[in-house]
Each structure stands twice: as C-alpha cells, then as structure tokens.
VMD Tcl script that builds the backbone (N, CA, C; Angstrom):
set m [mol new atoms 333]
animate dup $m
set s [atomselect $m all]
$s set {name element resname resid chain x y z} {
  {N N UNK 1 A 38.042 -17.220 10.773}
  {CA C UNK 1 A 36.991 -16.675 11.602}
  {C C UNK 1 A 35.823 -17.652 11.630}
  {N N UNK 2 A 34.852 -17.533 12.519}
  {CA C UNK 2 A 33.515 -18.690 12.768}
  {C C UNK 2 A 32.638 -17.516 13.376}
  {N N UNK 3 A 31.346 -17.926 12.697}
  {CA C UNK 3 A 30.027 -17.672 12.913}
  {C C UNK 3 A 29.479 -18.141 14.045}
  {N N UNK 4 A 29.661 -17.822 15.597}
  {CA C UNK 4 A 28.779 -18.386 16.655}
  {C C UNK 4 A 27.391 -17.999 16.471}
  {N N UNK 5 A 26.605 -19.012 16.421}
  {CA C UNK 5 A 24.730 -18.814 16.823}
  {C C UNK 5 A 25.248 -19.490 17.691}
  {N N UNK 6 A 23.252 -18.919 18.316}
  {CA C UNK 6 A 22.710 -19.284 19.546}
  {C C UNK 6 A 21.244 -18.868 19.455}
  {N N UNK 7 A 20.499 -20.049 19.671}
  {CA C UNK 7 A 19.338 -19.501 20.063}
  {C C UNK 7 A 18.974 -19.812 21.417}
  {N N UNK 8 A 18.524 -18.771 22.435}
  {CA C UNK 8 A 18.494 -19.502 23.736}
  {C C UNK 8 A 17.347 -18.814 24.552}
  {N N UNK 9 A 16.816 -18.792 25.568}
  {CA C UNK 9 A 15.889 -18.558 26.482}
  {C C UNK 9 A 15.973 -17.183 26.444}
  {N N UNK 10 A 14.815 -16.432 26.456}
  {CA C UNK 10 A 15.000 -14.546 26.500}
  {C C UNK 10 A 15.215 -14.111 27.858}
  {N N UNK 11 A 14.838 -15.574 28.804}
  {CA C UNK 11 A 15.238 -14.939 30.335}
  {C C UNK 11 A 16.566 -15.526 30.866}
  {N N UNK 12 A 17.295 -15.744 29.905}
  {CA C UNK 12 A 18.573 -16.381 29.876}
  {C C UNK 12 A 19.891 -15.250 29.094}
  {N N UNK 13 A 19.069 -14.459 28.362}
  {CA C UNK 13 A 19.756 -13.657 27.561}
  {C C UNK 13 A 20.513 -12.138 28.740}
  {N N UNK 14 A 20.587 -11.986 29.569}
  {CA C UNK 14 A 21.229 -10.798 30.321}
  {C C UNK 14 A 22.487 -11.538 30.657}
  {N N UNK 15 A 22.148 -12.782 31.307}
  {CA C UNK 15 A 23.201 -13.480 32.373}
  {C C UNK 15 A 24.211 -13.785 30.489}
  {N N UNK 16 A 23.831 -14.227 29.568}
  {CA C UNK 16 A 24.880 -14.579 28.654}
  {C C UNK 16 A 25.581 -14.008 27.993}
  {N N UNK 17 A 24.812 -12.415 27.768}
  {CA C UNK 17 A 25.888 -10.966 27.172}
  {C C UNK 17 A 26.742 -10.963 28.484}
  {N N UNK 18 A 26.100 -10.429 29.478}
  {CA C UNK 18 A 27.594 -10.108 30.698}
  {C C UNK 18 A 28.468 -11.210 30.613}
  {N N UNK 19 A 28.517 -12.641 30.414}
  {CA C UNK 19 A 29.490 -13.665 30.684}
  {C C UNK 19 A 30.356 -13.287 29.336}
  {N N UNK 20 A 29.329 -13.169 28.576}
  {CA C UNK 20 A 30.414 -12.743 27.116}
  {C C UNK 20 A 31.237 -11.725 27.296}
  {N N UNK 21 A 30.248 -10.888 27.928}
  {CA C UNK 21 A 31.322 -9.446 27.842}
  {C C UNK 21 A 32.417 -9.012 28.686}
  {N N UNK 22 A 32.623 -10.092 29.729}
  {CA C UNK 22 A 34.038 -10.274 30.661}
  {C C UNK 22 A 35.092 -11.525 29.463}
  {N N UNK 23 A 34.220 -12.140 28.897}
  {CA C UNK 23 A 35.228 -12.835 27.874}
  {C C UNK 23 A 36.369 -12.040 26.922}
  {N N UNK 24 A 35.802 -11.016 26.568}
  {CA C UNK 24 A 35.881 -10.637 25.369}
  {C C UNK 24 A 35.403 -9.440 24.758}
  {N N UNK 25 A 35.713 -8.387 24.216}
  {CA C UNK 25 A 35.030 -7.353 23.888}
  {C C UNK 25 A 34.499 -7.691 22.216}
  {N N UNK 26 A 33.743 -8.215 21.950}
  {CA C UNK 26 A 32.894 -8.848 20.658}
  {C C UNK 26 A 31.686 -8.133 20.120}
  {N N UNK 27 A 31.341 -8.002 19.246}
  {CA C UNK 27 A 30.437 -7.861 18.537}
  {C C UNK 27 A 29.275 -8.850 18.982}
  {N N UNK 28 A 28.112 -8.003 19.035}
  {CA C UNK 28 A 27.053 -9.338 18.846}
  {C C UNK 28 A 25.761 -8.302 18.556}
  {N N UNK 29 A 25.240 -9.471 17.498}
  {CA C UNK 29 A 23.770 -9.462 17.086}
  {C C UNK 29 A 23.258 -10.304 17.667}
  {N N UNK 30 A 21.548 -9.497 18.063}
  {CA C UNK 30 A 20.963 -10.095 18.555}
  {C C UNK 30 A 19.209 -10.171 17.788}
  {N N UNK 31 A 18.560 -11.133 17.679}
  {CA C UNK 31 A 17.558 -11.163 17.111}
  {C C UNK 31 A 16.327 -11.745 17.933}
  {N N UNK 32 A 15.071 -11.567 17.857}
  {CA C UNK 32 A 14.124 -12.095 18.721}
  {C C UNK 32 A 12.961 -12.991 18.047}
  {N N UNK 33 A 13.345 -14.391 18.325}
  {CA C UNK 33 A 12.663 -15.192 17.614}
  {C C UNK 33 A 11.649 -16.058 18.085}
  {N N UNK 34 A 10.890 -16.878 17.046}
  {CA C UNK 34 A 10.497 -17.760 17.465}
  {C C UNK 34 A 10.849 -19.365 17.508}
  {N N UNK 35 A 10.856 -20.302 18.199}
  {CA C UNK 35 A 11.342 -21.654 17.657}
  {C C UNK 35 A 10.324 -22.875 17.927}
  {N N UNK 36 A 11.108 -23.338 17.709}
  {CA C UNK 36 A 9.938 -24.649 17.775}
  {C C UNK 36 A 11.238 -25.842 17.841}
  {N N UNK 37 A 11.191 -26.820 19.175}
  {CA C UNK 37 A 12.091 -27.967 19.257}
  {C C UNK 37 A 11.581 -29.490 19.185}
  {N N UNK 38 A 11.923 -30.532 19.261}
  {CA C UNK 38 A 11.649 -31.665 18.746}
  {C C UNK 38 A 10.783 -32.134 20.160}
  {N N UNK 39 A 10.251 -31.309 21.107}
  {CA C UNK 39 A 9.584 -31.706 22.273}
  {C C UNK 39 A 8.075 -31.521 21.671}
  {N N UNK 40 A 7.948 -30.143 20.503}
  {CA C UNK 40 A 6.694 -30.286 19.978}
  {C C UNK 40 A 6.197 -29.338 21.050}
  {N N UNK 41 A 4.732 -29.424 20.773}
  {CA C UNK 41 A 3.448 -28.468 21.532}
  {C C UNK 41 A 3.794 -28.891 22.949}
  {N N UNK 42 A 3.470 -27.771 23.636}
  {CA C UNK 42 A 3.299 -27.658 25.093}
  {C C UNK 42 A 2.467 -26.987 25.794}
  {N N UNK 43 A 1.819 -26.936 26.358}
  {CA C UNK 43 A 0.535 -26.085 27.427}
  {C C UNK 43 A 0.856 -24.998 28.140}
  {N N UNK 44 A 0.506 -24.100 27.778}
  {CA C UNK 44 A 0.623 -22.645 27.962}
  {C C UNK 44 A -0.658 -21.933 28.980}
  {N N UNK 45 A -0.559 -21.149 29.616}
  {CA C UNK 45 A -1.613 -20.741 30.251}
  {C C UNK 45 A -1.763 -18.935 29.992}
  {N N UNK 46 A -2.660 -18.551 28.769}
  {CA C UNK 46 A -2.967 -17.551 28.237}
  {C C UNK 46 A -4.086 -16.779 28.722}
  {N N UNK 47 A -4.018 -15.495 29.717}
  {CA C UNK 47 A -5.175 -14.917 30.080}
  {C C UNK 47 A -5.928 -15.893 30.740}
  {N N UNK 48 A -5.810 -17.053 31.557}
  {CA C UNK 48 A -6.339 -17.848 32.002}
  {C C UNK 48 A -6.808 -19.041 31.275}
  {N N UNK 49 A -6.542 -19.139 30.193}
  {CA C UNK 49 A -6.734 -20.349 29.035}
  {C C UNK 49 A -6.004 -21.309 29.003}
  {N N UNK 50 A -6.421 -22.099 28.884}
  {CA C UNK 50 A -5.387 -23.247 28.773}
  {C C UNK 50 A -5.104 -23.471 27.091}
  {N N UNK 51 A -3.732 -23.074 26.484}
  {CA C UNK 51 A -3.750 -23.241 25.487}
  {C C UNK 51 A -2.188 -24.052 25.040}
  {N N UNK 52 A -2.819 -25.252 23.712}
  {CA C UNK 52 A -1.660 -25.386 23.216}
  {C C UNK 52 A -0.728 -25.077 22.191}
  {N N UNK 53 A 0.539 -24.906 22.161}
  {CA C UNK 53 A 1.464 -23.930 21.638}
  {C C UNK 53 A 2.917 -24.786 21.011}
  {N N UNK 54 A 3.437 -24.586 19.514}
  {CA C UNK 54 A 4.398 -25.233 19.510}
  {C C UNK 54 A 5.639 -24.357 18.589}
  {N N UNK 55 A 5.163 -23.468 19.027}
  {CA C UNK 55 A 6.735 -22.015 19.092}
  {C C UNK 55 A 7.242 -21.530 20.595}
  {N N UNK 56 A 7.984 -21.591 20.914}
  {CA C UNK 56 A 8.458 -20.483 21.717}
  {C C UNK 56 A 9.049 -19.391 21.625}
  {N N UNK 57 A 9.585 -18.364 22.530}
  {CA C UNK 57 A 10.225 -17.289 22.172}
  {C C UNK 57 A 11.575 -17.301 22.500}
  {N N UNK 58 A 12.135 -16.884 22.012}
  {CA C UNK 58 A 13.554 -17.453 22.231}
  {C C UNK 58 A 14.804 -15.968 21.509}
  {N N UNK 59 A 15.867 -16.015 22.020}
  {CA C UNK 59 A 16.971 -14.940 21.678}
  {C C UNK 59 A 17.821 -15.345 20.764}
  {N N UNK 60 A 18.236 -15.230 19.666}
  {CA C UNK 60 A 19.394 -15.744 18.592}
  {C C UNK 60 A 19.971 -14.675 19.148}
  {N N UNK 61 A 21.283 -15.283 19.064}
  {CA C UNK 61 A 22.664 -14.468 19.437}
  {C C UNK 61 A 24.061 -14.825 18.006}
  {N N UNK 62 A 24.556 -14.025 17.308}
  {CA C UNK 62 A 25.588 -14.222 16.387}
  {C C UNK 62 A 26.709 -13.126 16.624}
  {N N UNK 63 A 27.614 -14.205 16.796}
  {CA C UNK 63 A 29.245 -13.939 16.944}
  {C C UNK 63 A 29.908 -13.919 15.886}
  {N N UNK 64 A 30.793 -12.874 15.555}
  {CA C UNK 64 A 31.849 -13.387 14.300}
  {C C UNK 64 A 32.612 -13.021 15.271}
  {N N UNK 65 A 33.822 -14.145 15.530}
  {CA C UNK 65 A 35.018 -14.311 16.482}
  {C C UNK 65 A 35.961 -15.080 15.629}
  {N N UNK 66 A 37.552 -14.793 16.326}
  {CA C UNK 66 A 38.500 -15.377 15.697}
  {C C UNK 66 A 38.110 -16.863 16.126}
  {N N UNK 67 A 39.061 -17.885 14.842}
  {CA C UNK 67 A 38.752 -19.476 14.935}
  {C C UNK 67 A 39.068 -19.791 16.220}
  {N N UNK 68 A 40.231 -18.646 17.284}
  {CA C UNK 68 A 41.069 -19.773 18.313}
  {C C UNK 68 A 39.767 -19.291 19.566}
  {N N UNK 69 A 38.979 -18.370 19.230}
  {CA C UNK 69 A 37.860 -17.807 20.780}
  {C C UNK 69 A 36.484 -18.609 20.228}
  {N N UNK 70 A 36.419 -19.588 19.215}
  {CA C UNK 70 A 34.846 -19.890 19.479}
  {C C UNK 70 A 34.422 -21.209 20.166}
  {N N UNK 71 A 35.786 -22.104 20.155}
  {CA C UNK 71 A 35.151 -23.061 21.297}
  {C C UNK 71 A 34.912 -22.516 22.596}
  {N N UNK 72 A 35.554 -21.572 23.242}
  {CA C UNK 72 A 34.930 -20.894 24.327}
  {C C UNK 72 A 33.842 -20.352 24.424}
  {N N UNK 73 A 33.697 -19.418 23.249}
  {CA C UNK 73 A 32.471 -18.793 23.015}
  {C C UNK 73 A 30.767 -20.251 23.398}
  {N N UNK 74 A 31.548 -21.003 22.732}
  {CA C UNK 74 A 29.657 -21.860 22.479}
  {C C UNK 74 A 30.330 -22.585 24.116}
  {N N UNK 75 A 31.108 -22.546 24.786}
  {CA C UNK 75 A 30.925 -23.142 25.778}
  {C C UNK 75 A 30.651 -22.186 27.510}
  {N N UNK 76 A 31.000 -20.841 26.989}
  {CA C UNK 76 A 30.039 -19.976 27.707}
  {C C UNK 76 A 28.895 -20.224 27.619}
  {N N UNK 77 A 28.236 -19.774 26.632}
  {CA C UNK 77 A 27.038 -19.652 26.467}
  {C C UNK 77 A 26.161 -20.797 26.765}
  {N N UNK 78 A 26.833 -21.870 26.393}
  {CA C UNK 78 A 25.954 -23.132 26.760}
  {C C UNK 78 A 25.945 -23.677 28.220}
  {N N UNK 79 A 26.754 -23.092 28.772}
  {CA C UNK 79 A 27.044 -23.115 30.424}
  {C C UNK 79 A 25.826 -22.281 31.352}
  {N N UNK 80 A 26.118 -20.865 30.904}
  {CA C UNK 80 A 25.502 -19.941 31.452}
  {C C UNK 80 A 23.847 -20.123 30.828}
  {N N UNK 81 A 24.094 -20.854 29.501}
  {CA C UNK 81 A 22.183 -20.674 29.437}
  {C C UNK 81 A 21.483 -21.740 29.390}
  {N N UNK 82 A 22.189 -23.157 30.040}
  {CA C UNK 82 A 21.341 -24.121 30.655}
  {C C UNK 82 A 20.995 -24.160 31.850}
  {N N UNK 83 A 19.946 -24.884 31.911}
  {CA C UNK 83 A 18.664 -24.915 32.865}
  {C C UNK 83 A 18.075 -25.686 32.765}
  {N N UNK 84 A 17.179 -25.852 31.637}
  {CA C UNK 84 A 15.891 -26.572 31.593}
  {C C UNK 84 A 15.578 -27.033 30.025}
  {N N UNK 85 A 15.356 -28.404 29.980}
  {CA C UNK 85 A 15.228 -28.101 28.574}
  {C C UNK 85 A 14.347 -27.794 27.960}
  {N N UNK 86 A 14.939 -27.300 26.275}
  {CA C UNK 86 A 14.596 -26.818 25.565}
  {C C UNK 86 A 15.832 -25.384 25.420}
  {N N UNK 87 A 16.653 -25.046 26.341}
  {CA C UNK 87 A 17.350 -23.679 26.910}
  {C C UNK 87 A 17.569 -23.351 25.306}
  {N N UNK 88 A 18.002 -23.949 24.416}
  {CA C UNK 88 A 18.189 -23.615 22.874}
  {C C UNK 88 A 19.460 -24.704 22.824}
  {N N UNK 89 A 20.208 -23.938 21.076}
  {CA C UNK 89 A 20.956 -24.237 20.536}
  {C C UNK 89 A 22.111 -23.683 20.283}
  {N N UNK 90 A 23.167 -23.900 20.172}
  {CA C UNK 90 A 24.407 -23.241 19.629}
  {C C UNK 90 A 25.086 -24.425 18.389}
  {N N UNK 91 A 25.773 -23.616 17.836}
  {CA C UNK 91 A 26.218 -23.677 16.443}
  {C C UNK 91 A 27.070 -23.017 16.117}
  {N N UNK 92 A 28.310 -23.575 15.177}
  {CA C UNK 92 A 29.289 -22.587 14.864}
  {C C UNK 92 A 29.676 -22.506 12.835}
  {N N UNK 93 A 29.649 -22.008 12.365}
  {CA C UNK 93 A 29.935 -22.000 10.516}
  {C C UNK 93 A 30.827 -21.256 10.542}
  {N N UNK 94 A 31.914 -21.546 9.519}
  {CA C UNK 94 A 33.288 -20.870 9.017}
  {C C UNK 94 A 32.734 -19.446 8.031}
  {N N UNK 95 A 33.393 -18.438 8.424}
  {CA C UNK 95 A 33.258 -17.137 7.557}
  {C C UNK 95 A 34.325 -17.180 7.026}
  {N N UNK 96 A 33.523 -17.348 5.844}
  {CA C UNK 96 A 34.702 -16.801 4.263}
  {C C UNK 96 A 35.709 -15.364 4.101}
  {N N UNK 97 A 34.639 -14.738 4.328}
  {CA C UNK 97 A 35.349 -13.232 4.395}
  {C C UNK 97 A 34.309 -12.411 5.168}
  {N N UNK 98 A 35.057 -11.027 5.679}
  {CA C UNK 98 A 34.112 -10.177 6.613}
  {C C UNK 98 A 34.832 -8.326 6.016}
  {N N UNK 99 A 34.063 -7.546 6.154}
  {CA C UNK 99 A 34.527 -6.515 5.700}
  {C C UNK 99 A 33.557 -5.186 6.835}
  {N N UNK 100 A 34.461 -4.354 7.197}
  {CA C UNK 100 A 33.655 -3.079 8.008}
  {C C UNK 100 A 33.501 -2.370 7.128}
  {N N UNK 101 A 31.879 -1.994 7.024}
  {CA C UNK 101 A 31.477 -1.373 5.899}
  {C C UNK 101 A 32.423 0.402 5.924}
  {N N UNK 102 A 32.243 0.292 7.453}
  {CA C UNK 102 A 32.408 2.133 7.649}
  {C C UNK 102 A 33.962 2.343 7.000}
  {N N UNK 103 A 35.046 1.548 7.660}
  {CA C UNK 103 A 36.229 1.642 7.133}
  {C C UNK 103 A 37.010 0.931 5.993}
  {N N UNK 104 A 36.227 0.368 6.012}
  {CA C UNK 104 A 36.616 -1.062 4.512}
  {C C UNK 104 A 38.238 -2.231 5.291}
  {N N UNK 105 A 37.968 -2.334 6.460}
  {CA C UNK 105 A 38.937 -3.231 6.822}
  {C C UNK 105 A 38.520 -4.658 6.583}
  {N N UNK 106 A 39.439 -6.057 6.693}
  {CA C UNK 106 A 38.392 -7.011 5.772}
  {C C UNK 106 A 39.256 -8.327 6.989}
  {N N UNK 107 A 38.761 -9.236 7.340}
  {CA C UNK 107 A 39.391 -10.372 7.871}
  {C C UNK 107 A 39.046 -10.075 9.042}
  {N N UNK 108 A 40.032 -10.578 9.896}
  {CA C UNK 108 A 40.140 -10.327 10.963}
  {C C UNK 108 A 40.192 -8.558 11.653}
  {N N UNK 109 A 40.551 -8.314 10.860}
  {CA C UNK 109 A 40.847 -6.696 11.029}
  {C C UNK 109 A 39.596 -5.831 11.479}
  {N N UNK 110 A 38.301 -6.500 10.683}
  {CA C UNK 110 A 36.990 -5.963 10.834}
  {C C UNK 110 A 36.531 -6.579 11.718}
  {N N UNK 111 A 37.210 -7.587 12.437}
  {CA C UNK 111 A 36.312 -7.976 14.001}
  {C C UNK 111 A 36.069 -6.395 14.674}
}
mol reanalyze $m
mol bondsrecalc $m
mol representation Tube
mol addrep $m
C-alpha cells in the first residue's frame, strides 16, 4: 500500500475529489493548511492594503491506495490541479500496515 499526499490550491480542490472519485472509490482525508514554497513572500491585497505574505492556503489531500493505483493517483491530481505555479505538491510513502478500527480488518482489506 502507499500514502498519496497532496498539497494543492483550495480552488483546485472540487475539480480533484470528482476526478478522483470517477477513478476510484477511495478514502480521502482532507486537511486545510498553510504553506509556504521556495518562491517566498508575495503581495497580497488585504482590505485594500497592500501586504506582504509568505504562507498560503492550500488543501492537503491523503490517500491510502493499493501500490498498483498510486502512480495514477499523483498523476490525476497533478493534471487536474495544475495551473499556475505554486498549484502544490504531491508525494507518495510506503504504509507498513493499516487496520479499520471499526472492524479490525488490516492490509489491504481495510482500504
């Protein structure tokens, strides 16, 4: 099994669950973050202010999918949520083990 992240644009995040969810019927967490990329501060226009800023807001998305669906997985997502840069990141890490708390199934079984 593999761990898909993603951190990507929050106005990018509708169009990338629906692409997922004709993929695949998957699990996903979703978290609402902040980031910060190697472009650094950028100019923001706050209540009419001109202000500078070096977080953005951004959507983490995590997949636990079988090993043979996650090169698809990060290549949806990285399809559907480029644009412009900065759009985010994707990433994939090997899961050791996984277990459904409710039924106690463990591996693959608890996808």
């Amino acid at each position: 099994m593999k761990l898909v992240s993603a951190v990507i644009a929050p106005e990018r995040f509708a169009a990338v669950r629906e692409a997922l969810r004709t993929f695949a019927d998957l699990g996903l967490t979703v978290t609402e973050v902040f980031e910060r990329d190697r472009s650094g501060r950028h100019e923001e226009v706050y209540r009419g202010r001109h202000v500078q800023v070096d977080v953005s807001p951004g959507v983490r998305m995590e997949i636990v999918a079988p090993d043979g669906d996650a090169a698809d997985l990060v290549h949806i997502i990285a399809r559907v949520a480029a644009g412009q840069p900065g759009d985010g990141r994707v990433w994939v890490c090997p899961v050791e083990a996984m277990v459904r708390v409710r039924t106690g199934e463990r591996g693959v079984d608890a996808l």
